[in-house]
N, C-alpha and C positions, 0 to 999 in steps of 0.2 A: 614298493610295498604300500600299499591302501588300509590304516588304521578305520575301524569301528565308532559313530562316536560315540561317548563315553552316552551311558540312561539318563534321563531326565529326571529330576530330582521330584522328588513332589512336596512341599512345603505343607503343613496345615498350619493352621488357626484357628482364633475362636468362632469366625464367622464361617469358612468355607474354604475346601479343600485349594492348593494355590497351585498352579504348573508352572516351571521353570524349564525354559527349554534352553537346549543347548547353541551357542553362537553360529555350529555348523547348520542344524537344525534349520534358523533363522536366513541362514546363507541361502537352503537350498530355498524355500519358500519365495525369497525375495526374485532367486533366477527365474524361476516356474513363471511369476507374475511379474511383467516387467510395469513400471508405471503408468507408461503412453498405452499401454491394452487396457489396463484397469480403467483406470479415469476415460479411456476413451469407449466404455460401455455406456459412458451415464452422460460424456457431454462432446459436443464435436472439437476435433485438435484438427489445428494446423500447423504446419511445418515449417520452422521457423528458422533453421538451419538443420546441417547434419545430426540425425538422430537426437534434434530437442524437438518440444512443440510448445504453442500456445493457445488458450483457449479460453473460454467461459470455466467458472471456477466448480467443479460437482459439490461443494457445500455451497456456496452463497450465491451462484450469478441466477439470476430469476429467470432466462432463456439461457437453454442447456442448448442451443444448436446457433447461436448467436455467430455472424461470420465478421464481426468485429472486436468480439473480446478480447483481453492482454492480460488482463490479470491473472491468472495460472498459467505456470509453464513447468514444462518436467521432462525428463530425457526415463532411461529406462531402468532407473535408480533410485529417483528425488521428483520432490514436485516442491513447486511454494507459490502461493497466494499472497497480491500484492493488496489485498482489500482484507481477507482473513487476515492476515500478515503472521503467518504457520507454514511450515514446510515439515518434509520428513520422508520416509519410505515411504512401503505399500501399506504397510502395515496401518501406521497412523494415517493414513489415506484411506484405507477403508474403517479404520476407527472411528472418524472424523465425521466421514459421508453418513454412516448408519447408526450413529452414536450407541457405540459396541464396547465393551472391555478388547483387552491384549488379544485374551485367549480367544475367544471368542472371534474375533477377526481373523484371527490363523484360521481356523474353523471354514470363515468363510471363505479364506482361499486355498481352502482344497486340504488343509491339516498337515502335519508334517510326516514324514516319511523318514523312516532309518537309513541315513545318510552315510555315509562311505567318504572317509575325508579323500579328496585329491587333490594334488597341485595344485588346481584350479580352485577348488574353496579355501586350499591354508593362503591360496594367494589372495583371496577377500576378508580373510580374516586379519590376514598383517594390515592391507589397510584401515579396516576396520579399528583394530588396537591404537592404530598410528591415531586415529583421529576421537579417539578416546583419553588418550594418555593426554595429561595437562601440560606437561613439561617434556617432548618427546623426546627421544634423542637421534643422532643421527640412523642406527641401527638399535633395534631390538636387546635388550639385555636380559630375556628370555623368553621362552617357547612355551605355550599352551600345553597342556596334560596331554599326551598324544601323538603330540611332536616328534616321535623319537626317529623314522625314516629322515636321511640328508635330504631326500628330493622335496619334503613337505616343507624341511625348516627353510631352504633357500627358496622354494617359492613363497612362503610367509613373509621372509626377508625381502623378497622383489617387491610384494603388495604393500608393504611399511615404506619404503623406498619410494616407490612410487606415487603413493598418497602424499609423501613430504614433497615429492617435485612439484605436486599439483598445486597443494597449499600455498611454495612459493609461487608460486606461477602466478596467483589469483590474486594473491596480494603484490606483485609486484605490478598486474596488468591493470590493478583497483587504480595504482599511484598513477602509472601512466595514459590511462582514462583519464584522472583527477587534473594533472598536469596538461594533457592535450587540450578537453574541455575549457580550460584557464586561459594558458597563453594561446591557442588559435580560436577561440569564439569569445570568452568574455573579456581579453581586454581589448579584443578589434570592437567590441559593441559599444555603442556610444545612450548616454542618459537617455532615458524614456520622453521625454519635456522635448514638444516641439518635432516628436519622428512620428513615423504615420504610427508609433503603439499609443503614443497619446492621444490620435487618429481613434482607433481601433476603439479604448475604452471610451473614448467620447460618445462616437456612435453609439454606445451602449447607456450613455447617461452617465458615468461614470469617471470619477477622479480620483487620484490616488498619491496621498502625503509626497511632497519634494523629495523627501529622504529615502522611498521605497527604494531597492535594493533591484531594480526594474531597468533592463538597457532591451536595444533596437540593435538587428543587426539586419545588414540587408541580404545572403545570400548563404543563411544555414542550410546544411547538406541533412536530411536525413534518411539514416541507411534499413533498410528490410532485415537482414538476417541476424546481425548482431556478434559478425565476427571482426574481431579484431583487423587482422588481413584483409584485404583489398575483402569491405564490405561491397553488400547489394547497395545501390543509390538510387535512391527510386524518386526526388525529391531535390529541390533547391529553392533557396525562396528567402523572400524576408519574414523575422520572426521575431517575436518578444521573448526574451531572453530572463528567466531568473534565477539569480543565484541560491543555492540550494548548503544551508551553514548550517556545522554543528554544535554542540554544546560550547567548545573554545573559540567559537569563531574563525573555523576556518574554513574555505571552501570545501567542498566535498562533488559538486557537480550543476548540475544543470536543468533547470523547467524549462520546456520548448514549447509557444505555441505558434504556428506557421500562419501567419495573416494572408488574407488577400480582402478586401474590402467590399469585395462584388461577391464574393462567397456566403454562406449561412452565419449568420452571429459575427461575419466580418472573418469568418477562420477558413483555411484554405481547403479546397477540396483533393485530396491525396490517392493517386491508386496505385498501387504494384504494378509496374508494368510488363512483369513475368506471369502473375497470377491473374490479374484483375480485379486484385481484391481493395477493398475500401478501408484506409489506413487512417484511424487517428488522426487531427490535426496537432493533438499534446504527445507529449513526449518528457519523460527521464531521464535521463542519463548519469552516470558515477554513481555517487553511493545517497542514496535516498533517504533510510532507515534510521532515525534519530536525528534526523535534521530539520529544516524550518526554513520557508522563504520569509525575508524580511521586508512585510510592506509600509514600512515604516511609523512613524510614531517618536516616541521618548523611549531613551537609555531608564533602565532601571523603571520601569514602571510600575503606577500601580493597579493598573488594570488592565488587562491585556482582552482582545478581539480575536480570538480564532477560529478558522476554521478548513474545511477541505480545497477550497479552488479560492485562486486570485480572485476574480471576479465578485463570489460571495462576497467577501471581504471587504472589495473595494467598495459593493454594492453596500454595504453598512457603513463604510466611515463616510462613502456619498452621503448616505442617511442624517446621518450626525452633523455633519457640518453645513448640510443644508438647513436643516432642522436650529442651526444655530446653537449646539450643545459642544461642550467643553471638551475636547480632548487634550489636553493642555499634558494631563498622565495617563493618555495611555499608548501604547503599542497594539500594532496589525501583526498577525502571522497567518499563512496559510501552510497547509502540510504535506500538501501535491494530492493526496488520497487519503481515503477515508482509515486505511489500515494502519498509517504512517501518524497520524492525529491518535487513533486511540489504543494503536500496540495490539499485541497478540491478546485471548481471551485464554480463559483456564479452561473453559471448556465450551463444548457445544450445544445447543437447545433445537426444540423442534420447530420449525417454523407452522404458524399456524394455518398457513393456506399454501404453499408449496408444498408440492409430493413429485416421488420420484415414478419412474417410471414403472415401479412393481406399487405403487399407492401408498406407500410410507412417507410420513412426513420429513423436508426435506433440512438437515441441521444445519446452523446457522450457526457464527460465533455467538458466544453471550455477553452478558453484561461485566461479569467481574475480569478484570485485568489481570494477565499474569505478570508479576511486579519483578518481574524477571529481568522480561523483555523489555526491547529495546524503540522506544517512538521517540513522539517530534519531541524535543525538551522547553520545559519552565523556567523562567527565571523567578528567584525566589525572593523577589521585590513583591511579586503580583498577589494584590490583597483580594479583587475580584478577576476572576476567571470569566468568560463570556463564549461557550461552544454554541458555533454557529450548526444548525443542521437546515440541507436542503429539501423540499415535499418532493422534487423530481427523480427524489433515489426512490430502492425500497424501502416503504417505513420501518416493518420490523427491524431489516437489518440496520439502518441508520439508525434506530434510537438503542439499539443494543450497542449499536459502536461509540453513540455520543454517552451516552452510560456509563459504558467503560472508561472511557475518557473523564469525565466526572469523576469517578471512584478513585483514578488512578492518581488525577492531580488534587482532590481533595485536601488538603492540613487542616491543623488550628490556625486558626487566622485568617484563612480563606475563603470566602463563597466563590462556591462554581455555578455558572448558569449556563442550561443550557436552552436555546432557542431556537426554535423550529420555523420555517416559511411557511406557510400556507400550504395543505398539501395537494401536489400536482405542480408545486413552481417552487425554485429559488428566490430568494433574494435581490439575485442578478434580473429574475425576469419582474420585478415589483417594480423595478427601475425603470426597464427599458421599457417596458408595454403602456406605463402611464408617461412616459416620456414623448415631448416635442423632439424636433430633428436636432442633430448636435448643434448647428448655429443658431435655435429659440433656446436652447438650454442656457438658464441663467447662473449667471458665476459667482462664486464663491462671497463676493462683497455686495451683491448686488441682495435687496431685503425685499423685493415683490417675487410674485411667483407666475408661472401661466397657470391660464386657467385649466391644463392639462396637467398637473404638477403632481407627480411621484406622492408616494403618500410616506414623505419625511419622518413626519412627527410620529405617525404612528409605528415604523420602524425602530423609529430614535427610542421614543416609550417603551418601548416591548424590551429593547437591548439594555435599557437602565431601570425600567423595574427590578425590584427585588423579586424573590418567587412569593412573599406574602403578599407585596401589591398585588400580585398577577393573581393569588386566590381568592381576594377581595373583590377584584376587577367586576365590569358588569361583564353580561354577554359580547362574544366578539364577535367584531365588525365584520363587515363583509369580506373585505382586506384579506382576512385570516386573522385568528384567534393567537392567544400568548403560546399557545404549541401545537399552530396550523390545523387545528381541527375545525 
């Protein structure tokens, strides 16, 4: 027997009529439109495994056809951006993309249609409830309005059922990721000091605190598709290894960057050798979101340096202690990515020079934080804050992410700064480009400089002004200005 579903409610208010549809309703719309078609109207997917993909991100990546992106992936359900750092159905996918209300984004995928409940939707529906309910249980302890046919309730029941097998699954394969990552790469990896990673940052001008949280390994595997089971291995090699902690301090997983020293910026060159595609030399792994590399510094600090990439970072405490300035209190963190440093946004804006392919402008996360979500964490020693941002991203997007970030770590007690490179360059590249070879590069005790010598002070000044010096400031130097303009 095939139940009706039940009408759609229509709510008012004082503002404007409200539509509430019903959860089948929602069901069928989501079949109609699977994620990988949608998202793959507005930016190119690759195939990443069975029935997922990855790709440039349809809100934020500035090349929609880019055949190196990673930051969005989505199978024909879900999608989540690792730079947005948002996920969700079609729905908020195309809310998101065209900065739309609920209803209205229904609208744009085709509206909804009077649905006919079947097996097949009460069997989306049971998972659906499963992963709604806070406290689930192992079966259902009731049936939607509707429900009355056996063949709907027990496939309601399969879809609750099966959703719970999933959840365990995901969190038992998180542990065993977490655990793998641990004992077979970080503690075969030996201290950064004296392996070709302190190699590697050299080359670049670059040192980074004894205590950084920083190991060498010579012979990490990285795999293409991202299954568990006898992955794709497209990759072996030596790599700088960091540990990826959460707010307790414990492991959670893995920053990968694969060296080779004859390569670009000293990082390996990587291709799929099924596809031929050009692979990232960084890499993730285990559980990313709320965590923090630790590039050393003081426990309990009171100033903390952070910002998106190792390198940045190192490229500023390089600054500092060449420059001869105190870091005596404070702490390095970087956050792997720009999503991961300033958490999800509340909502979306228009970017001002990005348009989509029908000429609308293309949306972006914004400035304010949703204080919900979950990013890199604070210690609540830290009196000043110091967000690093780099010119080599997009600026809109980066100053809405460092923004957010600002807003979100704000207190009493606290100033947050955020600082920008020069734009068109990191920090990292301020280093290297006025840098002599790593054997003229002068060491840490040493008090002369070359006559090629990085522009220290001026870094160092920029990261320890307050934001009133910097309004007082005269014009900025050629270097780049107190926020790279």
């Amino acid at each position: 027997m095939r139940c009706p579903v039940p009408t759609r409610v229509l709510m008012t208010s004082d503002i404007a009529p409200r539509v509430r549809f019903t959860d089948e309703e929602l069901i069928g719309i989501k079949d109609r439109n699977p994620v990988d078609a949608v998202a793959g109207q507005w930016v190119a997917l690759r195939s990443r495994r069975r029935d997922a993909y990855v790709g440039p991100c349809p809100m934020c990546s500035g090349d929609p056809r880019s055949k190196t992106a990673m930051r969005f992936e989505c199978d024909a359900d879900k999608w989540v951006c690792a730079v947005c750092q948002d996920g969700g159905d079609v729905i908020k996918l195309m809310q998101k993309r065209e900065g739309i209300g609920f209803a209205m984004a229904v609208e744009r995928l085709g509206g909804v249609r009077e649905e006919v409940i079947t097996p097949a939707i009460a069997k989306r529906r049971g998972a659906l409830d499963y992963r709604r309910d806070a406290l689930p249980a192992a079966d259902p302890i009731a049936f939607p309005a509707g429900y009355v046919d056996e063949a709907l309730r027990v496939a309601y029941v399969a879809g609750w059922r099966e959703s719970m097998r999933k959840d365990g699954y995901a969190n038992a394969a998180r542990e065993r990721e977490r655990k793998r990552l641990y004992d077979a790469f970080w503690t075969r990896g030996v201290w950064f000091q004296s392996t070709p990673v302190e190699r590697y940052l050299a080359a670049r001008g670059l040192v980074l605190p004894d205590n950084a949280r920083i190991k060498y390994i010579a012979d990490m595997p990285m795999f293409a598709d991202g299954r568990e089971r006898d992955p794709l291995l497209v990759h072996r090699g030596p790599a700088m290894l960091a540990a990826l902690i959460d707010a307790a301090g414990t492991f959670r997983g893995l920053h990968i960057t694969w060296l080779d020293p004859h390569g670009y910026k000293g990082k390996a060159a990587i291709i799929n050798p099924g596809t031929g595609e050009v692979l990232p030399s960084k890499k993730m792994r285990g559980t990313k979101l709320g965590t923090y590399i630790d590039l050393g510094g003081v426990g309990n600090p009171e100033r903390m340096i952070a910002g998106e990439g190792i390198e940045t970072v190192g490229a500023v405490y390089t600054a500092l202690v060449r420059a001869r300035r105190d870091v005596s209190r404070t702490a390095f963190r970087a956050s792997g990515d720009l999503g991961n440093l300033a958490g999800r946004a509340l909502n979306t804006i228009a970017h001002p020079t990005l348009k989509s392919a029908a000429g609308r402008a293309q949306r972006v996360p914004g400035p304010d934080p949703d204080l919900n979500s979950i990013a890199m964490p604070m210690s609540d020693s830290v009196k000043t804050l110091v967000l690093l941002g780099d010119g080599d991203s997009d600026p809109f997007l980066t100053r809405n992410a460092t923004e957010r970030a600002r807003r979100r770590h704000f207190r009493e007690g606290r100033e947050v700064r955020v600082r920008f490179a020069p734009d068109g360059k990191d920090f990292d590249d301020l280093i290297k480009n006025h840098s002599a070879t790593a054997e003229d590069q002068p060491r840490e005790e040493e008090t002369t400089m070359t006559t090629n010598t990085p522009p220290y002070d001026d870094i160092a000044s920029l990261i320890e002004s307050s934001d009133s010096d910097l309004a007082d400031a005269p014009a900025p130097r050629a270097w780049g200005g107190p926020h790279g303009e």
